[in-house]
N, C-alpha and C positions, 0 to 999 in steps of 0.2 A: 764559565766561558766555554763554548763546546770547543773542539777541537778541530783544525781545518788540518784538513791531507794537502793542500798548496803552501810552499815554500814559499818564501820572502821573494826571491829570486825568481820564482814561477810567476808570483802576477806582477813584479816587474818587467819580467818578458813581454805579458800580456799586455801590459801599460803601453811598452814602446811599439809595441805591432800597432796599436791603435793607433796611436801618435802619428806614427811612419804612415801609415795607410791615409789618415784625412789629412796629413800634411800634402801630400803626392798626389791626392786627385787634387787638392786645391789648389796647387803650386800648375799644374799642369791643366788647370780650370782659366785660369786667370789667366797663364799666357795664349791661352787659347782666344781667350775672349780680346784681350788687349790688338795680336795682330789682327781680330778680325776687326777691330773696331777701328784699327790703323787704315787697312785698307779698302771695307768695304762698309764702312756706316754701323750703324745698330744692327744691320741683317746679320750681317759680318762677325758680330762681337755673342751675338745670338747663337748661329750656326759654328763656330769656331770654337766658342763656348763649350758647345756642348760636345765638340770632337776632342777637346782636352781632357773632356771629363773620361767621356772612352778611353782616350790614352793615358787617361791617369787611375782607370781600372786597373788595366792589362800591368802598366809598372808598379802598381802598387805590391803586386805578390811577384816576386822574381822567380818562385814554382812553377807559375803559371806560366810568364815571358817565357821562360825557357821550355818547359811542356811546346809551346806553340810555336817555337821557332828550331823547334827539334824534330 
């Protein structure tokens, strides 16, 4: 068995970063798309959609948020 230089604890880090990251744009995909699609049809759920997904870039890394709002 070769030997790995990552701790147990190092790619569970890695694990939860992923998690958190497609959890957040998805979470912030879907409320995107739902009000558009409350208020303005399929165009709505389309375009809204896709401005969650943006916003669920930006919160996905709180390095970043904060980088941009600094």
């Amino acid at each position: 068995m070769p030997h790995s230089d990552r701790s147990i604890a190092s790619r569970m880090w890695s694990v939860v970063k992923v998690v958190w990251t497609i959890s957040i744009i998805m979470l912030a995909t879907i409320v995107g798309a739902a009000i558009g699609w409350n208020t303005h049809g399929i165009a709505g759920a389309f375009a809204l959609g896709f401005v969650g997904f943006v916003a669920g870039v930006f919160l996905s890394s709180p390095q970043f948020l904060l980088q941009i709002l600094s």
